[in-house]
Jmol script that loads the backbone (N, CA, C; Angstrom):
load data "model"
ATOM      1  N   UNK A   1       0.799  -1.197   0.000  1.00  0.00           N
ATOM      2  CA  UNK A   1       0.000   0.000   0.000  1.00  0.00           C
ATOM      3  C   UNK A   1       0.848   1.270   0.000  1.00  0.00           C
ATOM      4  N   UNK A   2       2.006   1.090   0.640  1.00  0.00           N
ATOM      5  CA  UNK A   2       3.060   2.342   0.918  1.00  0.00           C
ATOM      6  C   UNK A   2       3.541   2.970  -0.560  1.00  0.00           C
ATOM      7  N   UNK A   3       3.292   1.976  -1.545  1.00  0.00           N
ATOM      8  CA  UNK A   3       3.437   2.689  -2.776  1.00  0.00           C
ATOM      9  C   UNK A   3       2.312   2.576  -3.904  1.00  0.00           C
ATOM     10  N   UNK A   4       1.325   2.544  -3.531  1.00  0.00           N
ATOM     11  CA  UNK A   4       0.189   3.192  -3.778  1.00  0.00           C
ATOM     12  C   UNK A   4      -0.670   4.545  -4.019  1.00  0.00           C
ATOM     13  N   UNK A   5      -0.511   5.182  -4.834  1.00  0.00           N
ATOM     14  CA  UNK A   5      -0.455   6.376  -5.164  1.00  0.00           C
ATOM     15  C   UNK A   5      -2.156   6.671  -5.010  1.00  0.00           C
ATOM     16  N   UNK A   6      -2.746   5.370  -5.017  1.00  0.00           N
ATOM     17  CA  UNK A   6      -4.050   5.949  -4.479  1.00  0.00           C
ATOM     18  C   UNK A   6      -4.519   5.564  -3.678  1.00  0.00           C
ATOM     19  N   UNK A   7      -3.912   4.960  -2.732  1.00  0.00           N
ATOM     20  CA  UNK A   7      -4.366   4.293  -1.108  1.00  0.00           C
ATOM     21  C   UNK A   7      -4.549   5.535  -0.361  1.00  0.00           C
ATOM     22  N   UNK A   8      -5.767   5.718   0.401  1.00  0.00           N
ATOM     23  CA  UNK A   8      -5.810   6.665   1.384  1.00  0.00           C
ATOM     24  C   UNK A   8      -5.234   6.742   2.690  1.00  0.00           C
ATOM     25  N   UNK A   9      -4.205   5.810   2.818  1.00  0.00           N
ATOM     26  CA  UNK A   9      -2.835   5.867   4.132  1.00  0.00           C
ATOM     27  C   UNK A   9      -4.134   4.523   4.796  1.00  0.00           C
ATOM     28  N   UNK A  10      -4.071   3.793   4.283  1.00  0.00           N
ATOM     29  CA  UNK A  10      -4.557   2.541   4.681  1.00  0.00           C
ATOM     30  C   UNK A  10      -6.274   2.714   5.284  1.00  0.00           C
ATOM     31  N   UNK A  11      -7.259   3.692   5.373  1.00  0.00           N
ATOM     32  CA  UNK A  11      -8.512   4.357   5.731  1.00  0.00           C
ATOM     33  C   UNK A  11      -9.051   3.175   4.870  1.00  0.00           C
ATOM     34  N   UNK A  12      -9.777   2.283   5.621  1.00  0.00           N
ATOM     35  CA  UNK A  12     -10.330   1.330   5.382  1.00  0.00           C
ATOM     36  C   UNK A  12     -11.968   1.744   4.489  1.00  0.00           C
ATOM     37  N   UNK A  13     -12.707   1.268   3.354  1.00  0.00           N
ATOM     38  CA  UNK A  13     -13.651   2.015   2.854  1.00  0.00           C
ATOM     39  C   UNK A  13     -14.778   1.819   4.263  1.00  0.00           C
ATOM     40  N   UNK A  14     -14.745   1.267   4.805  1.00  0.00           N
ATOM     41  CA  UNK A  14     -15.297   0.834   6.117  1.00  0.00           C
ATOM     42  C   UNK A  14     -15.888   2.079   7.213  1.00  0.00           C
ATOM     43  N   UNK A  15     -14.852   2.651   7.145  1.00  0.00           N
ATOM     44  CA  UNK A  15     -14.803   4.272   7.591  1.00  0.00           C
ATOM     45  C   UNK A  15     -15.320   4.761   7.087  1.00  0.00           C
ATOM     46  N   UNK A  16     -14.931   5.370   5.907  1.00  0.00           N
ATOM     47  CA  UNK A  16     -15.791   6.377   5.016  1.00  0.00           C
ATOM     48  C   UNK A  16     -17.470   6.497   5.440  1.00  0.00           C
ATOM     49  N   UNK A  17     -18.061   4.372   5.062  1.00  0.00           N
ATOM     50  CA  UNK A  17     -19.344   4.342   5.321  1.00  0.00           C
ATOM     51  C   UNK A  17     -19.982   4.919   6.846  1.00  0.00           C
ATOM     52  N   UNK A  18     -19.092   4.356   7.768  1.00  0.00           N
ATOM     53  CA  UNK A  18     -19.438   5.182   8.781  1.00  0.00           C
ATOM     54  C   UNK A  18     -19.640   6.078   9.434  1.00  0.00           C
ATOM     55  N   UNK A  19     -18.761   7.094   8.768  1.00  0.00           N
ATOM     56  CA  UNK A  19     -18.918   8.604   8.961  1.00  0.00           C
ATOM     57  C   UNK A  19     -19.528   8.882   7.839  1.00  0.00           C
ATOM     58  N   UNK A  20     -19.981   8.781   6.737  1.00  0.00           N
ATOM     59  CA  UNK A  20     -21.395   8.845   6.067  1.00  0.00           C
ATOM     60  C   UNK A  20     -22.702   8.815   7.095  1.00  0.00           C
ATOM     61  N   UNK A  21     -22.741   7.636   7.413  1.00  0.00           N
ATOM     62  CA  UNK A  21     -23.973   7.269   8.542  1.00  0.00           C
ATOM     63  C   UNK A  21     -23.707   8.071   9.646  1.00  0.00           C
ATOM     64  N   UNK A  22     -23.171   8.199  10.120  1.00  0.00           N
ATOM     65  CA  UNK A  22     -23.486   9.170  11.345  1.00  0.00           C
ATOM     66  C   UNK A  22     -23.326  10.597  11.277  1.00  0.00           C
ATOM     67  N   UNK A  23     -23.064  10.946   9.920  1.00  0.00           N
ATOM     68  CA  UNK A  23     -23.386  12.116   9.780  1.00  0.00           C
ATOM     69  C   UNK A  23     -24.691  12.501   8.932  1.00  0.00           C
ATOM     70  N   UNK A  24     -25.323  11.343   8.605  1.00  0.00           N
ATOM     71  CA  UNK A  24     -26.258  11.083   8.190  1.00  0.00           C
ATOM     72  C   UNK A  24     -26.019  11.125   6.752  1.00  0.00           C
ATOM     73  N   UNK A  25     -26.435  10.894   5.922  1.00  0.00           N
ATOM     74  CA  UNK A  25     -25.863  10.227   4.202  1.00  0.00           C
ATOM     75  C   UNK A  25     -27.009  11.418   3.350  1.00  0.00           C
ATOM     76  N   UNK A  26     -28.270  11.755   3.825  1.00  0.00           N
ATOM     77  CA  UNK A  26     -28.915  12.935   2.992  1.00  0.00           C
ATOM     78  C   UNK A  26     -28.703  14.240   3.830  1.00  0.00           C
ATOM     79  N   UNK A  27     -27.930  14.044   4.837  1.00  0.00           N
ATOM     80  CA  UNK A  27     -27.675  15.643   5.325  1.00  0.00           C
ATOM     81  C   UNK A  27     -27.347  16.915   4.604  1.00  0.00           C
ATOM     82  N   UNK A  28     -28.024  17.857   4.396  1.00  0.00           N
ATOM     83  CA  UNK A  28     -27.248  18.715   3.707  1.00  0.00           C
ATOM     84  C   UNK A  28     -26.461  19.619   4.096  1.00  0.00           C
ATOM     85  N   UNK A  29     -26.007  19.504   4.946  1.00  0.00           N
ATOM     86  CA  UNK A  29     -24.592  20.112   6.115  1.00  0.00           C
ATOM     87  C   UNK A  29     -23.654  19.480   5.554  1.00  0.00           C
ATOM     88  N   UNK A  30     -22.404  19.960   4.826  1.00  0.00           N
ATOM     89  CA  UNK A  30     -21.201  19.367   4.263  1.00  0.00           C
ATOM     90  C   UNK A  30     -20.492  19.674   5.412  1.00  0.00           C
ATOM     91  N   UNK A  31     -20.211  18.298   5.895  1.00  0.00           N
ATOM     92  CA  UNK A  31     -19.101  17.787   7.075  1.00  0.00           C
ATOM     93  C   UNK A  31     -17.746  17.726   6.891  1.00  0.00           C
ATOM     94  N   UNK A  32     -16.612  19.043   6.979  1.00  0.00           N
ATOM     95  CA  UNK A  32     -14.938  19.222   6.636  1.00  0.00           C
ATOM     96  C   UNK A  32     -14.091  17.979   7.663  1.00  0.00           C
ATOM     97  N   UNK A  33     -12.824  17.363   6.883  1.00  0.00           N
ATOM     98  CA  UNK A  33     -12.761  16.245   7.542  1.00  0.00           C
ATOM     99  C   UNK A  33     -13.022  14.840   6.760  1.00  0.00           C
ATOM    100  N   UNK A  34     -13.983  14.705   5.785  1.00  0.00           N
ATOM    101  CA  UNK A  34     -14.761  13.859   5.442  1.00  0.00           C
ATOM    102  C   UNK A  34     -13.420  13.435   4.241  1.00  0.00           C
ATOM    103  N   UNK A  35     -12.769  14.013   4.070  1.00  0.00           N
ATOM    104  CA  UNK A  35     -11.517  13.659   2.402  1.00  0.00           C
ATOM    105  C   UNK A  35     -10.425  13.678   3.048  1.00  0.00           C
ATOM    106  N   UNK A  36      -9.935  12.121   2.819  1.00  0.00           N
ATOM    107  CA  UNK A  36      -8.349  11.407   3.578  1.00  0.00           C
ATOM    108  C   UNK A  36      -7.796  11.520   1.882  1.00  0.00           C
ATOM    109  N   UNK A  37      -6.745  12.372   1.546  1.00  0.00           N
ATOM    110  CA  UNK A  37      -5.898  12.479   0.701  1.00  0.00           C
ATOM    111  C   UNK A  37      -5.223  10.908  -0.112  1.00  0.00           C
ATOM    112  N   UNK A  38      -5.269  11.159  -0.976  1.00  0.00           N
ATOM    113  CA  UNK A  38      -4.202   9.944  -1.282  1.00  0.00           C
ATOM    114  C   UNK A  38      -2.553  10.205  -0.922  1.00  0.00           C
ATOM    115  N   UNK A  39      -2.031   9.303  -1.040  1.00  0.00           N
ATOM    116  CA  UNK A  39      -0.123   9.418  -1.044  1.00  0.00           C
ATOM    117  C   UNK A  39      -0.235  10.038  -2.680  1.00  0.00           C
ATOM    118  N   UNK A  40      -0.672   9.892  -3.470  1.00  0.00           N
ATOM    119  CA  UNK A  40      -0.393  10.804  -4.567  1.00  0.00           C
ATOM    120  C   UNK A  40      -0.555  11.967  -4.706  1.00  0.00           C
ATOM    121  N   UNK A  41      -1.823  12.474  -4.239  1.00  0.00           N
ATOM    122  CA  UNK A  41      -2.237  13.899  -3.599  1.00  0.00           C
ATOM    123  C   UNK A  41      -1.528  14.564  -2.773  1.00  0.00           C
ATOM    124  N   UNK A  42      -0.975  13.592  -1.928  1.00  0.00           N
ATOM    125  CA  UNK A  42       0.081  14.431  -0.831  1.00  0.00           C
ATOM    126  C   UNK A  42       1.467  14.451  -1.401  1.00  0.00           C
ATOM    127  N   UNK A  43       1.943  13.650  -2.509  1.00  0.00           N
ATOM    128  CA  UNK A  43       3.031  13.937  -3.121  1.00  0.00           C
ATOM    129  C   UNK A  43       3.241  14.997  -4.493  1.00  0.00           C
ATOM    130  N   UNK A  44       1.600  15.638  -4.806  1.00  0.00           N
ATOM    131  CA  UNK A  44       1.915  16.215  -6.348  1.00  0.00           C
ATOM    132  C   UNK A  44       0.590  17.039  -6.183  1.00  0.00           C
ATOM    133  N   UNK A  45      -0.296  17.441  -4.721  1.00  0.00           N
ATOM    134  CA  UNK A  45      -0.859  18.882  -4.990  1.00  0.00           C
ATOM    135  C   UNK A  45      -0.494  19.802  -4.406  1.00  0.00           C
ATOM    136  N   UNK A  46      -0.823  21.129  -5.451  1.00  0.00           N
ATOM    137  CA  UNK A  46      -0.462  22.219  -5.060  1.00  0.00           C
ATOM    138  C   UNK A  46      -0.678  22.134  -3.726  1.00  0.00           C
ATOM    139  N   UNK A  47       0.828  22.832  -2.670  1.00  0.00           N
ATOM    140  CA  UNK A  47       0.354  23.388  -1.376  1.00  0.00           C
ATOM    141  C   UNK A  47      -0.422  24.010  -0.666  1.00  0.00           C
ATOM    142  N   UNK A  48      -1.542  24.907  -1.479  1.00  0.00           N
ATOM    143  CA  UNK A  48      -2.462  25.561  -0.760  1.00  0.00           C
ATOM    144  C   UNK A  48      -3.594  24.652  -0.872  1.00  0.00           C
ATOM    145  N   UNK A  49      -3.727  23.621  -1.847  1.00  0.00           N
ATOM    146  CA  UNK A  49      -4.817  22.552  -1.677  1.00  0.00           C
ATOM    147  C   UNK A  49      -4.609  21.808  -1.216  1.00  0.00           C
ATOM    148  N   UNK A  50      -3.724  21.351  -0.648  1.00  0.00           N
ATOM    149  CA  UNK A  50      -3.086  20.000   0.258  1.00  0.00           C
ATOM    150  C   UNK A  50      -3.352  20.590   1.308  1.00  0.00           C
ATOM    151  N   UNK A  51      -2.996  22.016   2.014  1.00  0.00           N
ATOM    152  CA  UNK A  51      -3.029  22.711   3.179  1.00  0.00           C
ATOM    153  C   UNK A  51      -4.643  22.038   4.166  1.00  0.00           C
ATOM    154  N   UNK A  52      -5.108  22.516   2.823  1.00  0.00           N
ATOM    155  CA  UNK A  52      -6.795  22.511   3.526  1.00  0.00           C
ATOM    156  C   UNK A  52      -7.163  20.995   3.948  1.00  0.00           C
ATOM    157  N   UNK A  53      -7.145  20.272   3.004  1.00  0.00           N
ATOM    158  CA  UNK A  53      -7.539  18.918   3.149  1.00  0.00           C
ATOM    159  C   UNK A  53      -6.853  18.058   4.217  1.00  0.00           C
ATOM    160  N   UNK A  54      -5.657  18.623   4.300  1.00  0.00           N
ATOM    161  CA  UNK A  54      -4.522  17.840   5.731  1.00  0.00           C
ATOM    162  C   UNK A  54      -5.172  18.420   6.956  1.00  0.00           C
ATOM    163  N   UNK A  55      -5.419  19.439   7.466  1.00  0.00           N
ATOM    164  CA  UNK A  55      -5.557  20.208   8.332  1.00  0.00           C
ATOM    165  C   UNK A  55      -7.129  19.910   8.682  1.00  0.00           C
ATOM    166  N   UNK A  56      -8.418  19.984   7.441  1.00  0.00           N
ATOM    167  CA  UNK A  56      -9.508  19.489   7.767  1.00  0.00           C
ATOM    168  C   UNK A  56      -9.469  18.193   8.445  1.00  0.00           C
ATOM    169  N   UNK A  57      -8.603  16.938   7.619  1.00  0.00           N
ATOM    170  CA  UNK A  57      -8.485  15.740   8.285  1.00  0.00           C
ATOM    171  C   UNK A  57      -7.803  15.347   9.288  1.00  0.00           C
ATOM    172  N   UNK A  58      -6.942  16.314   9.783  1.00  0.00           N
ATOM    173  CA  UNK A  58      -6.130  16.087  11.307  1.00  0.00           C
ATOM    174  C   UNK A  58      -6.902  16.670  12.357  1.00  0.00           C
ATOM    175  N   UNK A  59      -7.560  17.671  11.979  1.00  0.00           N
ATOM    176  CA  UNK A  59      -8.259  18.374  13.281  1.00  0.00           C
ATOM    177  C   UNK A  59      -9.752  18.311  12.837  1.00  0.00           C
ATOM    178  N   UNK A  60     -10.458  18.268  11.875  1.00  0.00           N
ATOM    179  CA  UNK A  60     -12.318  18.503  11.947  1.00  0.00           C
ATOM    180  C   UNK A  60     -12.801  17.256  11.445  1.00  0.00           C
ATOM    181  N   UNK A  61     -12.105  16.224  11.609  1.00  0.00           N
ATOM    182  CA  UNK A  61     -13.219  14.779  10.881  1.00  0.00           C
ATOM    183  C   UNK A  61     -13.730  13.919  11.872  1.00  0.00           C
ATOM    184  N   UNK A  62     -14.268  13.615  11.160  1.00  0.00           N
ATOM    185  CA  UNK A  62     -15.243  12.174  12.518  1.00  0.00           C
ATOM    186  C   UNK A  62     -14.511  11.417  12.698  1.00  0.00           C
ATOM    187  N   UNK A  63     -15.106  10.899  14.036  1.00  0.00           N
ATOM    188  CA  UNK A  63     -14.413  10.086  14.865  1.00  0.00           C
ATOM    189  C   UNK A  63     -13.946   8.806  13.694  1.00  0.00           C
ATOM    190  N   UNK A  64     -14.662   8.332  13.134  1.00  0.00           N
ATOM    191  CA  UNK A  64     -14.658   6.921  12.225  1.00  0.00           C
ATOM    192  C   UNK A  64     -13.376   7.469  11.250  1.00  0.00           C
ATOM    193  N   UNK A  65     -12.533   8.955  10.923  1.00  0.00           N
ATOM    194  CA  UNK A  65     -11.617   8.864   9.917  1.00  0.00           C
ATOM    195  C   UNK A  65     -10.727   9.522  10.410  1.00  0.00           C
ATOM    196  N   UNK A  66     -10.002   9.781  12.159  1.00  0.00           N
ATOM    197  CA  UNK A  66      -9.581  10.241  12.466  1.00  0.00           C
ATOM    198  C   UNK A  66      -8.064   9.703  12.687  1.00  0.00           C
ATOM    199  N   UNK A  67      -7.108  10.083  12.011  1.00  0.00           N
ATOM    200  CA  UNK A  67      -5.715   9.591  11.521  1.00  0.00           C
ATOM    201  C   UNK A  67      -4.861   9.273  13.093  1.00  0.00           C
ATOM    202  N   UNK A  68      -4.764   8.446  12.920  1.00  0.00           N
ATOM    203  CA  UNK A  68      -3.746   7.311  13.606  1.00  0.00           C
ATOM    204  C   UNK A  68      -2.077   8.475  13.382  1.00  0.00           C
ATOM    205  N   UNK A  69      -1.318   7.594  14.496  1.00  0.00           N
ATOM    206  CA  UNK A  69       0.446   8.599  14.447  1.00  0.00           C
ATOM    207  C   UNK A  69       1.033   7.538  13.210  1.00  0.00           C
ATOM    208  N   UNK A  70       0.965   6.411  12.533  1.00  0.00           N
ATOM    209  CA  UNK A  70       1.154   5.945  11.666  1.00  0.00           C
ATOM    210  C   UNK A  70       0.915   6.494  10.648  1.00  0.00           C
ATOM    211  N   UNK A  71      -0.050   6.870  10.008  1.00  0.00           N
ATOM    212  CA  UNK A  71      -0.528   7.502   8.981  1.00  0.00           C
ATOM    213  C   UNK A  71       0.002   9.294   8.828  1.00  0.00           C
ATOM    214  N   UNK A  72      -0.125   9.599  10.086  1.00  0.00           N
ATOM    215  CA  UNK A  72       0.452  11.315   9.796  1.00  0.00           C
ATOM    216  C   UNK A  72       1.868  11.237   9.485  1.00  0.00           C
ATOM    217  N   UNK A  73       2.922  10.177  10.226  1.00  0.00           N
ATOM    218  CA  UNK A  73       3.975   9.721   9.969  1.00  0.00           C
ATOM    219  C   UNK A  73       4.092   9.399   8.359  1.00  0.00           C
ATOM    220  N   UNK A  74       3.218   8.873   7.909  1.00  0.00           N
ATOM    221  CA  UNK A  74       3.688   8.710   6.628  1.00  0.00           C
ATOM    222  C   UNK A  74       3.102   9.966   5.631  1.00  0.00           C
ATOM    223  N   UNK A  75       2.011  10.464   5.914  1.00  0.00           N
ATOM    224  CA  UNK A  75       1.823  11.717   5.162  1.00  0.00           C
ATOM    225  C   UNK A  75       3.297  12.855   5.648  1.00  0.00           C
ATOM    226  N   UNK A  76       4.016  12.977   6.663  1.00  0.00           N
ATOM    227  CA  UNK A  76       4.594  13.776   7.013  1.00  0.00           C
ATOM    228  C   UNK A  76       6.123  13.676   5.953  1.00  0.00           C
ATOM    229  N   UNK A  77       6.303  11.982   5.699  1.00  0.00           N
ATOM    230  CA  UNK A  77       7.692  11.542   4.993  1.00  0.00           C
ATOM    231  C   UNK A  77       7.010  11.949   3.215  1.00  0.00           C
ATOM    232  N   UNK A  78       5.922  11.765   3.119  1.00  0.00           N
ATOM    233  CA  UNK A  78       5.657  12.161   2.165  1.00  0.00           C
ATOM    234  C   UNK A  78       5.934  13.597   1.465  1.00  0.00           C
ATOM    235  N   UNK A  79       5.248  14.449   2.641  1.00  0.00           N
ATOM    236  CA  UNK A  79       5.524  16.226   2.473  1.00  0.00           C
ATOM    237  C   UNK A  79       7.235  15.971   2.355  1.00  0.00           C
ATOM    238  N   UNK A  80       7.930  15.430   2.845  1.00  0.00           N
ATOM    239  CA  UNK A  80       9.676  15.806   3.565  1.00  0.00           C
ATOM    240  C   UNK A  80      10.516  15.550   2.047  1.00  0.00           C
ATOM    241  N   UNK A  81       9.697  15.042   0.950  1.00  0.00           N
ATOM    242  CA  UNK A  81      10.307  13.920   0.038  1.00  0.00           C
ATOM    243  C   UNK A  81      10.099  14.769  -1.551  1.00  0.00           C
ATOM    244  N   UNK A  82       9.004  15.929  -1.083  1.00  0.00           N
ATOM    245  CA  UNK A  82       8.213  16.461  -1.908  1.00  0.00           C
ATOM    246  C   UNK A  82       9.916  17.496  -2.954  1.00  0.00           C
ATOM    247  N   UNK A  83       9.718  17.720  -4.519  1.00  0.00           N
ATOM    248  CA  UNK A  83      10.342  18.481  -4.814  1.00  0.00           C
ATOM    249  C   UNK A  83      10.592  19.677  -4.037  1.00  0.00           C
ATOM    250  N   UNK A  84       9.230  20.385  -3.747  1.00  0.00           N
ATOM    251  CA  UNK A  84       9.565  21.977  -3.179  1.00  0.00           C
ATOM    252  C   UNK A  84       9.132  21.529  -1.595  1.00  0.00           C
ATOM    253  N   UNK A  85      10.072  20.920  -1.048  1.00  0.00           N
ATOM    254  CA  UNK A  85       9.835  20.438   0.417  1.00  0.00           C
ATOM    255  C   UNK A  85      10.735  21.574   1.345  1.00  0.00           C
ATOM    256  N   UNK A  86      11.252  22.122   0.704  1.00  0.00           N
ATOM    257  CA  UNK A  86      11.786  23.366   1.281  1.00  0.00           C
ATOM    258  C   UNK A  86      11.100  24.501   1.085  1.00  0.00           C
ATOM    259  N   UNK A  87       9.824  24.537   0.667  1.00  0.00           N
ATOM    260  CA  UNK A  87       9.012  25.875   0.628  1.00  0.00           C
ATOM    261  C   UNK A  87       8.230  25.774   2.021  1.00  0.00           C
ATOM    262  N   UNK A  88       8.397  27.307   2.508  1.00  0.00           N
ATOM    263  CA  UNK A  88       7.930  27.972   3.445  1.00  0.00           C
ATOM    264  C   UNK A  88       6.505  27.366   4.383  1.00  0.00           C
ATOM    265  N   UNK A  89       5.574  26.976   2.793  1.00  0.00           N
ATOM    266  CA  UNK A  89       4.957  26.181   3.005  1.00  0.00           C
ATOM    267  C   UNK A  89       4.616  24.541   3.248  1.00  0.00           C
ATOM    268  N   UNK A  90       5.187  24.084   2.753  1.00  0.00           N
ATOM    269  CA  UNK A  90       5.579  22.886   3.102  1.00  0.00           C
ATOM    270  C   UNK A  90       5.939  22.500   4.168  1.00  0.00           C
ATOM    271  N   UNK A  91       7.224  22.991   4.496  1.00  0.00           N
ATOM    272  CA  UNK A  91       7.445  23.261   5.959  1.00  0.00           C
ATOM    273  C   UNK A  91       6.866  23.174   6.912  1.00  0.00           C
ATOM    274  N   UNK A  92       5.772  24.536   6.860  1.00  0.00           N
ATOM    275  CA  UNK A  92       4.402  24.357   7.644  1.00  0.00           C
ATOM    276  C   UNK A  92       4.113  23.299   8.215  1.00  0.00           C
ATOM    277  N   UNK A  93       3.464  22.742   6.422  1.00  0.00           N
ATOM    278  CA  UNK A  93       2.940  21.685   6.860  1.00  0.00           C
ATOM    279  C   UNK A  93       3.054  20.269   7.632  1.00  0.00           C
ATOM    280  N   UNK A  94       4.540  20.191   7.569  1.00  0.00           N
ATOM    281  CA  UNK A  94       5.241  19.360   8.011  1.00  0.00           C
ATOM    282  C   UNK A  94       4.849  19.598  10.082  1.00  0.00           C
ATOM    283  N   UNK A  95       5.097  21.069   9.889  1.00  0.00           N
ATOM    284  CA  UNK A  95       5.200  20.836  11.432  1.00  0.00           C
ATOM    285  C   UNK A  95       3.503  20.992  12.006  1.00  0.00           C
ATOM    286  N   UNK A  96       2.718  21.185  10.810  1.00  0.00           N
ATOM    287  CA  UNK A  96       1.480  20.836  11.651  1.00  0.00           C
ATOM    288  C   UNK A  96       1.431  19.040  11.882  1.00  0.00           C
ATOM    289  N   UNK A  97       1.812  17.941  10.644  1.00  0.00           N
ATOM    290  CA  UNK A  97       1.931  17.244  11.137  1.00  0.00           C
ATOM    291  C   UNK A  97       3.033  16.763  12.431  1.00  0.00           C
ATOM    292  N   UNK A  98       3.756  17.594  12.919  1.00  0.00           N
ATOM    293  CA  UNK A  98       5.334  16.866  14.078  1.00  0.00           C
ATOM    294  C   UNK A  98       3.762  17.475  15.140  1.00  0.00           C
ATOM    295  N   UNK A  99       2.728  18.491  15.103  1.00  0.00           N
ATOM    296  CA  UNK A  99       2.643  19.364  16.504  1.00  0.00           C
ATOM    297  C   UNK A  99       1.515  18.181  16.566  1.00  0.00           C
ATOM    298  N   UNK A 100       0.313  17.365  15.326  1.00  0.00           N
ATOM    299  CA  UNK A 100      -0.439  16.428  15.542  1.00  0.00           C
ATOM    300  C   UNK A 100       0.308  14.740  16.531  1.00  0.00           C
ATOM    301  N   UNK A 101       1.413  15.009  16.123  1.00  0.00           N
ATOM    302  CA  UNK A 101       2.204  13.362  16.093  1.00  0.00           C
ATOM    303  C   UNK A 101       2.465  13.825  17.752  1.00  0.00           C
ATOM    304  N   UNK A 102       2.816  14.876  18.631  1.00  0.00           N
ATOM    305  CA  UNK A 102       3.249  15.318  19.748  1.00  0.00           C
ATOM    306  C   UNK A 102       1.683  15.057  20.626  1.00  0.00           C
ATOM    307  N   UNK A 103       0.803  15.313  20.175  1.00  0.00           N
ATOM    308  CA  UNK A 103      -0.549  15.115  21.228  1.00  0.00           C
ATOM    309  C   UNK A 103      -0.908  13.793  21.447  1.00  0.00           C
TER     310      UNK A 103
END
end "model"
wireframe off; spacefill off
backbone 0.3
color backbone group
């Protein structure tokens, strides 16, 4: 799976269904949180769209898709590996995942 460019860091589809259901599946309240990135996504999107989607899924998702220190660990080697892994941003992001992996 580790080189799987479209594995969602191992997020079983199992999850997904469940935080569907308990957020109810015709709700029309769009629930942030709800989109676990692929390893391809986290290796080749733009930084300000990766920003959002990492940050929704480390801090605002349901309980059923809420990332394990395994998984931020590997989204984090992912960001570290990235061409522009030395941008300002990137960076960032990196240490929002070290300040998630610390709690």
């Amino acid at each position: 799976m580790a080189d799987d460019d479209d594995d969602r860091f191992g997020m079983p589809q199992s999850a997904f269904e469940a935080a569907r259901d308990s957020h109810g599946r015709d709700s029309p309240v769009y629930r942030v949180g709800m989109y676990v990135p692929t390893r391809g996504e986290v290796a080749s999107l733009p930084v300000e769209d990766l920003r959002v989607i990492l940050i929704d899924w480390m801090w605002e998702c349901p309980s059923e898709l809420i990332p394990n220190n395994d998984q931020i660990s590997a989204v984090r080697s992912i960001l570290a590996k990235r061409s522009d892994a030395s941008d300002p941003r990137v960076v960032q992001l990196i240490s929002e995942c070290d300040s998630y992996l610390e709690i």
